[in-house]
N, C-alpha and C positions, 0 to 999 in steps of 0.2 A: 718157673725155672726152665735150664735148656740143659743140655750135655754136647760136647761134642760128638759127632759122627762117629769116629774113630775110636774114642774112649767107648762110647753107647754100646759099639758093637763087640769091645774084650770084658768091658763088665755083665752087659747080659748075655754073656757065652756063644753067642750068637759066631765071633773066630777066636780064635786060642790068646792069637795076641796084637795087642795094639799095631804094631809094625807091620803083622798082615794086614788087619784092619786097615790101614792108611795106605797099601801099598794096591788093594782090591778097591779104594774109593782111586786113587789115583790115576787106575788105570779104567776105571767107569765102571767096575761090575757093582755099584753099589749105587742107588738113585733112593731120594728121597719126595714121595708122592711124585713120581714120573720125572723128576730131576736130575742132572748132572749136579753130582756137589765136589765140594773141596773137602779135606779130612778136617778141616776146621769149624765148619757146616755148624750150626745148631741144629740138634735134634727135639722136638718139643713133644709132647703127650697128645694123642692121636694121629701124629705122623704116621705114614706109612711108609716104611724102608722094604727096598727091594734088593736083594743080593743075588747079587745071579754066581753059584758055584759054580765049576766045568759040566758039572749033570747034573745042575740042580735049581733051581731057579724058587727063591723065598721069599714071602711078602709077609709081612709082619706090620702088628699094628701095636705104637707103642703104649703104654700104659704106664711106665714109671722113666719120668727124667730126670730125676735125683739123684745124685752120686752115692751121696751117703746111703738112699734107701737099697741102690743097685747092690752095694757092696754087704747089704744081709742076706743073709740066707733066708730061703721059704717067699723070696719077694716073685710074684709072677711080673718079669719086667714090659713081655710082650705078649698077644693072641696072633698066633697063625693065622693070616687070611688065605694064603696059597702057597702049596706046598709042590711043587711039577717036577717031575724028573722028565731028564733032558736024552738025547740018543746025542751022540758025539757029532752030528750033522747041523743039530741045531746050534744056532748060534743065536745068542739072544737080545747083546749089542751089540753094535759095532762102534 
């Protein structure tokens, strides 16, 4: 199974909502194993998604790309691979 990008990242809490979701891939702060994607992107089970916040930069490794499993509680959707906080200098893409 796959999930969208955008969808992946408001169901495993990962941003509050879809619309940020799609508006942080749109603008690239969001890459999928070293990728530029689209918010329509499939996300698949061992991807690894990068979201780079204003200070914060997140690598995660997926583990569930099911909707319906995303949408229970107690589901671990992702494992942390890196977790870096950024000083307002760094810039992480361009």
């Amino acid at each position: 199974m796959s999930i969208r990008i955008d969808k992946y990242l408001k169901l495993s809490r990962l941003v509050k909502r879809r619309t940020i979701a799609q508006e942080m891939v749109e603008v690239g702060a969001v890459r999928i194993s070293g990728r530029k994607v689209k918010p329509s992107t499939d996300v698949k089970v061992d991807d690894v998604v990068e979201i780079a916040f204003p200070r914060r930069l997140l690598k995660v490794l997926v583990l569930v790309d099911d909707e319906s499993c995303l949408k229970r509680k107690g589901v671990e959707p992702y494992r942390i691979v890196l977790d870096e906080k950024l000083s307002p200098e760094d810039l992480v893409w361009s």
